[in-house]
N, C-alpha and C positions, 0 to 999 in steps of 0.2 A: 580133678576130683571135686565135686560140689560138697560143699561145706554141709556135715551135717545140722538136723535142725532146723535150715532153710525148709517152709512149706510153699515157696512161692513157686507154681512151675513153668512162670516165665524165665526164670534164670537158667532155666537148661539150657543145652546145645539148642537139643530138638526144638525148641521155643522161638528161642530166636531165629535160627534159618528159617521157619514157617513165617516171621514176620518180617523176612525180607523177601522171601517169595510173594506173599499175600500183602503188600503195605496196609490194603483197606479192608479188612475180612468184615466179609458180610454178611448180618443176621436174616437169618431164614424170617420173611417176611417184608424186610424194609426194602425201601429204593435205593438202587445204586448211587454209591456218593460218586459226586463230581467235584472238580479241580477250580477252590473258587481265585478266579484272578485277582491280582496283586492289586489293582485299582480299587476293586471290590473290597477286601481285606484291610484296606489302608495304609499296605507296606511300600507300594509303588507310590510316582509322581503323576498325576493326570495332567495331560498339556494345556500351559493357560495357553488361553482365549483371548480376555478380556478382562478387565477389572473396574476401578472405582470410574463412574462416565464414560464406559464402553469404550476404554481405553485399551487396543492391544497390546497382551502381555506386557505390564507396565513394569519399571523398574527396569527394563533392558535395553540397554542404547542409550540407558540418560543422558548424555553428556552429548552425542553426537544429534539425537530428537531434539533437544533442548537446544543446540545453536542454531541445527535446522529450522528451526522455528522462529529464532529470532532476526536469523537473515532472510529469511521469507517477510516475515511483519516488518522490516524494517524493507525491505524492499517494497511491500504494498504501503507502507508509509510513506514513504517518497511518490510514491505512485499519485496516492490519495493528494498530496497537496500539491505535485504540479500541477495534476487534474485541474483542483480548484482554481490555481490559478488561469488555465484556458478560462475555465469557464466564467470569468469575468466578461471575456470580449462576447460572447452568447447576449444579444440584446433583450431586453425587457418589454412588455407592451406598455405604456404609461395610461394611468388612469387619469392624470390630469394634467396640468398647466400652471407653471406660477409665472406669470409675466410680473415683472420688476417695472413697476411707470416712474419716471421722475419728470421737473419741472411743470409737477401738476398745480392750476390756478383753482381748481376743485373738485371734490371729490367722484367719479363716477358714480353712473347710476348699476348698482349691483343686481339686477336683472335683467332677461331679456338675453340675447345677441351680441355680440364682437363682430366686426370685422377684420382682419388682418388684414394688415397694410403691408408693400414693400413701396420703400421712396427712395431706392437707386438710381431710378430715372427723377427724379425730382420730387419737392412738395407739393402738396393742393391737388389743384387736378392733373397734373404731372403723374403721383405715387398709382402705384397700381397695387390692386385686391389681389392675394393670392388666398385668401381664404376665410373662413369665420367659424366660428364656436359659441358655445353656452358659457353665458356666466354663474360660475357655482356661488362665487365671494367675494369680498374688498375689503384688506386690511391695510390702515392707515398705518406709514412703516416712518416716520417723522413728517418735518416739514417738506410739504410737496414732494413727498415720496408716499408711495402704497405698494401693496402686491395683490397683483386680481388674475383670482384662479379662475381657469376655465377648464372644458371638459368638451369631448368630443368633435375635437376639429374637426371639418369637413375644407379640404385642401386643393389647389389648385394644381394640376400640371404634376411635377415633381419637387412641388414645396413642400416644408415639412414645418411647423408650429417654430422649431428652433429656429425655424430663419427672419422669425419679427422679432429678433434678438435686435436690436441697434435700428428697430426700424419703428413704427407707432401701431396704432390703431384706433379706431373710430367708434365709440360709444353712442350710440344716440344722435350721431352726426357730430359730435365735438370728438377731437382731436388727439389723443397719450404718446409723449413718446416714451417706445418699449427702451427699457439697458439691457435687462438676460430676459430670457425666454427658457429658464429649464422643466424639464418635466419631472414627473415624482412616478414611479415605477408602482406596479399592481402590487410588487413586496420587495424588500431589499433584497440585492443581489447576494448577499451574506448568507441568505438562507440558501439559496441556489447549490452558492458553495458549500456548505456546510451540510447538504444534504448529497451534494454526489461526492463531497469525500467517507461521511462515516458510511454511505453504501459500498464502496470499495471497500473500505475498513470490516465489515461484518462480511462481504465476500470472501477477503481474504483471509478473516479469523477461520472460516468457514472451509475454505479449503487447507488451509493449515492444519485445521483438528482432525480432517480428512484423513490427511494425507500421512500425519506425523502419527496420529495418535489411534487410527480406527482401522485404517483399509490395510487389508496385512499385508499382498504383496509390500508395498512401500516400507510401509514398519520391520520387515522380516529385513529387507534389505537395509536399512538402519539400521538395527542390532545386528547383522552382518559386517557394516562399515567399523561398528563401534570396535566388534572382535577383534576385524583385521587390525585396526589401528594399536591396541593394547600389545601385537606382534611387534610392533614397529621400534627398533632400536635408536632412541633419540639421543641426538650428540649430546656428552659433559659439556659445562661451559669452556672448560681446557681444550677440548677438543674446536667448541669454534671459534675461538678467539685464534688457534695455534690456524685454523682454517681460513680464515680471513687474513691472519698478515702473511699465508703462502699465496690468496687472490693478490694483494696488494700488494705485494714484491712481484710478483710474475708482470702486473702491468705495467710498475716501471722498469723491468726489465724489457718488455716488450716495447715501450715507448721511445728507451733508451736506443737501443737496436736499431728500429726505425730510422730515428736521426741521422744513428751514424752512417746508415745506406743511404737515405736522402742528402744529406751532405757529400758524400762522397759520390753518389751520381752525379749531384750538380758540379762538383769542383770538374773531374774529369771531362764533363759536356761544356764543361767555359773552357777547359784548355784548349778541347778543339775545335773551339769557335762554334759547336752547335746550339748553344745558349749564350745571350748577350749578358752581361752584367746591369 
């Protein structure tokens, strides 16, 4: 029985059954409503993507993205400096020459020509030309010592500048003997280095942030790894300590056993003379 009083005539019966047959009853005139989706509405989750530096769905797999990442850079790290160290033995092209003269009586003349000498077969006219260069300079380096840069050798045969290391050379028709012969490189080897490690080094940041952080296959399997692992029932420390001294008994149990069958082969094979003592 409805309460008298009530003027509201949704409380009837007939009211309400009509609003569960009809959920959307519709005014003469309007457009039919539609079903607006939960994404749309705000009550649903929309699936991340991406977040802060195009980072896939971040926050998921931290733990497992995060080591991967640093066993990767630590591995392009080791990468990067054994590199550099090859790349030491990679030779230079030398832009010049410091010959080292000692036993100088005076100073050479710092223009003009060098000849390079070799005096393995002898001095004077014994020593034989294996080559000659431009003099760039001559720095007086104490008594009767200097150092005279040259530039450009032009070389004999399969001689190379380093080899008037220990040997002279001829100024103006007067006489130097060379001690070193080193050359000075177009730029330190350092940089060489230092330039094909941080390329590896930005290679490999580069496929790291790739790989860990963007391209979802890989990502999706990382937050896969990470779940499975959170399954993973990891021993008490009771449990591996009690696990380890049942390894550690069983080997000398095993080792024990051993012995005693190798012993007792041997005894048996001396008694019948098939093994000597």
């Amino acid at each position: 029985m409805p309460e008298h009083g009530s003027s509201n005539p949704s409380n009837t019966p007939v009211a309400q059954l009509a609003e569960q047959r009809i959920p959307n009853p519709q005014v003469a005139g309007s457009s039919p409503s539609r079903r607006v989706p939960d994404s749309d509405q705000g009550g649903g989750s929309a699936p991340h993507t991406s977040g802060g530096m195009g980072v896939y769905r971040p926050g998921q797999g931290y733990w497992v993205r995060v080591l991967t990442a640093c066993v990767a850079g630590l591995l392009f790290l080791v990468t990067a400096a054994w590199t550099a160290m090859q790349v030491n033995a990679i030779p230079i092209p030398m832009q010049s020459w410091v010959l080292s003269l000692k036993n100088m009586t005076e100073a050479p003349d710092a223009t003009g020509t060098v000849d390079l000498m070799d005096e393995s077969p002898g001095t004077g006219p014994l020593a034989v030309r294996i080559g000659s260069a431009t003099i760039v300079s001559f720095e007086k380096a104490g008594d009767n010592l200097g150092n005279l840069t040259i530039k450009e050798p032009q070389m004999v045969s399969n001689h190379e500048p380093a080899d008037v290391g220990g040997q002279a050379v001829v100024i103006g028709g007067k006489r130097y003997t060379v001690a070193t012969a080193v050359g000075v490189p177009l730029f330190p080897i350092l940089y060489l280095q230092a330039g094909v490690a941080a390329a590896i080094l930005i290679i490999g940041v580069a496929l790291i942030y790739t790989f860990v952080g963007v391209k979802p296959k890989s990502a999706e399997f990382l937050i896969a790894t990470d779940g499975e692992m959170k399954k993973v029932h990891w021993s008490t420390r009771r449990e591996v300590f009690g696990s380890t001294w049942v390894v550690i008994a069983a080997c000398f149990l095993i080792a024990g056993l051993l012995w005693v069958f190798d012993f007792g082969f041997v005894t048996v094979f001396q008694s019948i003379k098939l093994l000597h003592k």
